[in-house]
C-alpha positions in Angstrom: -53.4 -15.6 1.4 -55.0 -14.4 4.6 -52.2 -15.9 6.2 -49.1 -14.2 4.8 -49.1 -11.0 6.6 -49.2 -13.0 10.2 -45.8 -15.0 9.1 -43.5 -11.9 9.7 -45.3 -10.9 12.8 -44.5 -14.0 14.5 -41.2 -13.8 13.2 -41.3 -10.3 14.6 -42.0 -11.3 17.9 -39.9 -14.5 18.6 -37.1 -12.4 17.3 -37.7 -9.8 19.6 -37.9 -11.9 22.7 -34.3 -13.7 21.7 -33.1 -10.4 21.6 -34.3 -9.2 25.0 -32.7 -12.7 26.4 -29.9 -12.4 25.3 -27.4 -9.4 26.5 -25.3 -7.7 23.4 -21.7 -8.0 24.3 -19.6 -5.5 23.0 -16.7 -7.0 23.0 -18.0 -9.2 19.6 -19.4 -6.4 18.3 -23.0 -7.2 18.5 -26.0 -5.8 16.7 -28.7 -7.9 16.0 -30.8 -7.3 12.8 -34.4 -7.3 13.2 -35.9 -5.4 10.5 -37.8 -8.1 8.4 -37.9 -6.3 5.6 -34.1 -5.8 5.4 -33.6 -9.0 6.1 -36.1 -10.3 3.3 -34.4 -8.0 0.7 -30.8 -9.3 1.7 -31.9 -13.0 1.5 -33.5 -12.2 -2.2 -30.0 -10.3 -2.7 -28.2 -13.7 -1.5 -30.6 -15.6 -3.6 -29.4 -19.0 -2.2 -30.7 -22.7 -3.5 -30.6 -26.2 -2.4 -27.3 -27.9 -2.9 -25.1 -25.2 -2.4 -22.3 -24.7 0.2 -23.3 -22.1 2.5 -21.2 -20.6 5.2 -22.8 -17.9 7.7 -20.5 -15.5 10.0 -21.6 -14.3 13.0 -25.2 -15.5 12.6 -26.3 -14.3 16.8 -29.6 -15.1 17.4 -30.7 -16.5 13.3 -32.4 -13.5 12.3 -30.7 -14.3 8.9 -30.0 -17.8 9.7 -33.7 -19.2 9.3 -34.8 -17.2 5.9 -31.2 -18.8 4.8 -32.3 -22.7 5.3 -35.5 -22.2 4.1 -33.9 -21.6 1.1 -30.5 -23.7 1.0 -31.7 -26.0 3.7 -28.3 -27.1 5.1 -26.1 -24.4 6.4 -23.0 -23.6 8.4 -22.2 -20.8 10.6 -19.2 -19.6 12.7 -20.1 -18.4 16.1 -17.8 -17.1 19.1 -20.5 -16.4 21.4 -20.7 -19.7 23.4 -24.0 -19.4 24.6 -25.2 -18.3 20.7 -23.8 -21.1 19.4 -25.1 -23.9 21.9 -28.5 -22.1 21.0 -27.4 -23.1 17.1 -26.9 -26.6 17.8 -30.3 -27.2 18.6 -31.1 -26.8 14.8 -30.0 -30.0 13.5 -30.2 -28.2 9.6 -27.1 -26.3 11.2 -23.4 -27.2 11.5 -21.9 -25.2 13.6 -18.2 -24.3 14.2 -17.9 -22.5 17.4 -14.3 -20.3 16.5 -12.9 -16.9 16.1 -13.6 -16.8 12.3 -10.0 -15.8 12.2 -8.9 -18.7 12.7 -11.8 -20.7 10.2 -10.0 -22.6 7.2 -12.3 -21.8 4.7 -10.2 -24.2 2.0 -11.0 -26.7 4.0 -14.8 -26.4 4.7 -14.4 -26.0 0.6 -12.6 -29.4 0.7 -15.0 -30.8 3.0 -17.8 -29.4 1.1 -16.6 -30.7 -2.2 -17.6 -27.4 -3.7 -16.7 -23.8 -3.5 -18.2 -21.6 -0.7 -21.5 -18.8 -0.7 -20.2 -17.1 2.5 -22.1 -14.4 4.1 -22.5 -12.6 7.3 -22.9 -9.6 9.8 -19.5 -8.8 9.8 -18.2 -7.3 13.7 -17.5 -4.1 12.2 -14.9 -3.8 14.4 -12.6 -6.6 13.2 -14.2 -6.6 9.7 -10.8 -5.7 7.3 -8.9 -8.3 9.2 -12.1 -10.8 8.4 -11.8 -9.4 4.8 -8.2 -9.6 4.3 -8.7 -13.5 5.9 -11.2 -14.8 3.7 -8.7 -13.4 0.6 -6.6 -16.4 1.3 -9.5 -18.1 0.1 -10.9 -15.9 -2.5 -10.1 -19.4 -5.4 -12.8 -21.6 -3.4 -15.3 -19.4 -2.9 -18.2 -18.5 -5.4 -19.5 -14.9 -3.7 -19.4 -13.0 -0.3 -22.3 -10.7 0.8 -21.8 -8.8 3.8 -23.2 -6.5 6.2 -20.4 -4.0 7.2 -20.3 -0.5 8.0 -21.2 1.6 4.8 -18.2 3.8 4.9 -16.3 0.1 4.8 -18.3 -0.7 1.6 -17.5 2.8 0.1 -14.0 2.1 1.0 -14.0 -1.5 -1.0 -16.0 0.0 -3.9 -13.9 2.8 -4.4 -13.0 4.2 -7.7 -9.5 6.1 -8.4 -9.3 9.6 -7.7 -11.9 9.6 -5.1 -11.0 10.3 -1.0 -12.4 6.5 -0.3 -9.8 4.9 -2.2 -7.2 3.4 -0.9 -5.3 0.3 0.2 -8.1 -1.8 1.1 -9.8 -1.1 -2.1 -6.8 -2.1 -4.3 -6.2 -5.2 -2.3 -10.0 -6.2 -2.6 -10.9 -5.4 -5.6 -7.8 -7.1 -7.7 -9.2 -10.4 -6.9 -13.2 -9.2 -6.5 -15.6 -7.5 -8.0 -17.6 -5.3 -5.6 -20.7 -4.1 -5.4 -23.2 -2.0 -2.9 -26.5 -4.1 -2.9 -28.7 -2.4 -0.5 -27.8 0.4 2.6 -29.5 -0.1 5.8 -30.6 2.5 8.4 -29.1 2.1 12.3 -32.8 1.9 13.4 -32.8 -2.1 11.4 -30.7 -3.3 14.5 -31.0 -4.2 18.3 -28.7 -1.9 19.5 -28.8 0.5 17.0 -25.1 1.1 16.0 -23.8 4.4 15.9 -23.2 4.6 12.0 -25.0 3.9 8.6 -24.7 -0.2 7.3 -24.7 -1.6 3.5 -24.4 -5.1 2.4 -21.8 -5.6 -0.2 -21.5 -8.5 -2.6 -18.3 -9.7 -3.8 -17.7 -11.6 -6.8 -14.2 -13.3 -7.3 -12.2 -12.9 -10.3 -9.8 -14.7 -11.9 -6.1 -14.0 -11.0 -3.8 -12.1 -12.9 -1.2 -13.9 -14.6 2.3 -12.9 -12.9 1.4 -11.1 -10.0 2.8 -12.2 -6.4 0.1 -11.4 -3.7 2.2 -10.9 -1.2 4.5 -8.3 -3.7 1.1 -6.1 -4.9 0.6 -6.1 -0.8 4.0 -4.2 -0.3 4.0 -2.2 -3.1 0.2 -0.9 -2.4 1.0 -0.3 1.4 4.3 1.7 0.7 2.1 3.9 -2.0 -0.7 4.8 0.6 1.9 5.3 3.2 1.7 8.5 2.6 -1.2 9.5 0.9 -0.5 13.4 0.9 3.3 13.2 -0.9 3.7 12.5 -4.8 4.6 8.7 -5.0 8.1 9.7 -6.4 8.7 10.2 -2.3 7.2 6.5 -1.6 6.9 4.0 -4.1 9.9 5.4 -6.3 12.1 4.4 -3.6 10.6 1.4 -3.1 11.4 0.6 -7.0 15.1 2.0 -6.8 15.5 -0.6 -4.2 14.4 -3.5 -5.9 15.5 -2.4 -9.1 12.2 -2.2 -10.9 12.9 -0.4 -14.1 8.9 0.8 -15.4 7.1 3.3 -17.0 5.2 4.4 -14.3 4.4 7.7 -13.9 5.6 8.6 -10.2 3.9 12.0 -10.3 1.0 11.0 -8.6 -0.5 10.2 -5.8 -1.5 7.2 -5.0 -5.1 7.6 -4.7 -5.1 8.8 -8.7 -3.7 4.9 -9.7 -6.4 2.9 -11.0 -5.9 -1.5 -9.8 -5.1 -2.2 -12.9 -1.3 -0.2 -13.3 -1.0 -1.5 -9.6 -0.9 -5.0 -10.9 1.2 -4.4 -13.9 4.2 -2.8 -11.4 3.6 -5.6 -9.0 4.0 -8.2 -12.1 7.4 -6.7 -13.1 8.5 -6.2 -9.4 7.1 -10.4 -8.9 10.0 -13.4 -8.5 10.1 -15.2 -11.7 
């Protein structure tokens, strides 16, 4: 027992001193987190266990990384920065695939894994949609996603209809997830501090809806928030005249007042069959 306070301490300070080694480039987008007990209430949050296929992004200097593998025990993380990633390798727990996360095939770590994916991450909050929207592709081999982003992002995702965050990134996320604000985190929790309030955000995949082309809901939703301040008689009812799309969809509305669900039932009559 007298023990356990020292643990984080030590933690504390080895953290601290890969920090002050290492220079934040801002081009990646780097904050380091270094709040220990953030970090310990994210890792409860993730909740990971032996045997399971875990994929970090953007791990930096393993502030999450370690409380991760004492957990899962294997793990694999994507890393741009070279000289992060050649500090990785020197955990042999660790595989680690030293890539633009863009360009990750996350079917294939599935594949490789024989199982479906935990992925997790703090996300470059400045290429985090696009990381979002990438990981979608993989959304059937993946079991959850919990993410540190930028907490107007997670309001954004979480968003209900009829409120100012909702919009197209919260349609096109939450058909195929369910989302959910786990914990918000102050700027003061990093090294640098960003400039703007954090949350983590778990995401649950759901099942697909029967009859509904991806890449038609993807249209049909951008066209509707086009123009968020015009009735969607002025945007989407074109769109349907166009295609043909004969619905009872009622067009006086904007499109921050449709709920996912109504979305999905246009895109399934507007989808090839």
């Amino acid at each position: 027992m007298g023990e356990g306070p020292a643990r984080p301490r030590v933690r504390r300070d080895a953290r601290a001193a890969a920090v002050s080694s290492h220079q934040p480039r801002k081009r990646f987008g780097q904050h380091f987190l270094t709040d220990d007990v953030v970090l310990e209430a994210i890792v409860d949050a993730i909740d990971p266990r032996p045997g399971q296929a875990l994929v970090e992004i953007g791990p930096g200097l393993g502030a999450m990384t370690v409380p991760l593998l004492q957990r899962c025990e294997r793990l694999t993380v994507v890393e741009l920065d070279r000289d992060l990633a050649a500090r990785l390798r020197r955990n042999p727990q660790l595989q680690v695939i030293e890539s633009d996360v863009l360009k990750v095939d996350f079917r294939a770590l599935a594949q490789q894994a024989g199982q479906r994916l935990r992925v997790v991450g703090n996300l470059p909050y400045n290429i985090s949609t696009p990381i979002l929207f990438h990981l979608l592709l993989a959304v059937d081999d993946v079991v959850d996603q919990h993410f540190m982003l930028q907490k107007e992002v997670v309001d954004r995702m979480a968003a209900a209809p009829g409120s100012k965050d909702y919009g197209r990134l919260s349609v096109m996320l939450q058909w195929r997830y369910a989302i959910e604000n786990v914990l918000d985190v102050p700027p003061e929790a990093f090294d640098p501090p960003p400039r703007v309030d954090s949350a983590v955000v778990r995401m649950q995949p759901l099942p697909a809806p029967e009859g509904v082309d991806a890449q038609v809901l993807s249209e049909l939703v951008t066209v509707a928030f086009s123009q968020r301040r015009k009735m969607l008689r002025n945007t989407l009812g074109r769109w349907m005249e166009e295609r043909g799309v004969q619905a009872a969809f009622d067009l006086q509305r904007r499109a921050e007042e449709v709920p996912v669900a109504e979305y999905l039932a246009l895109a399934r009559l507007a989808s090839p069959r």
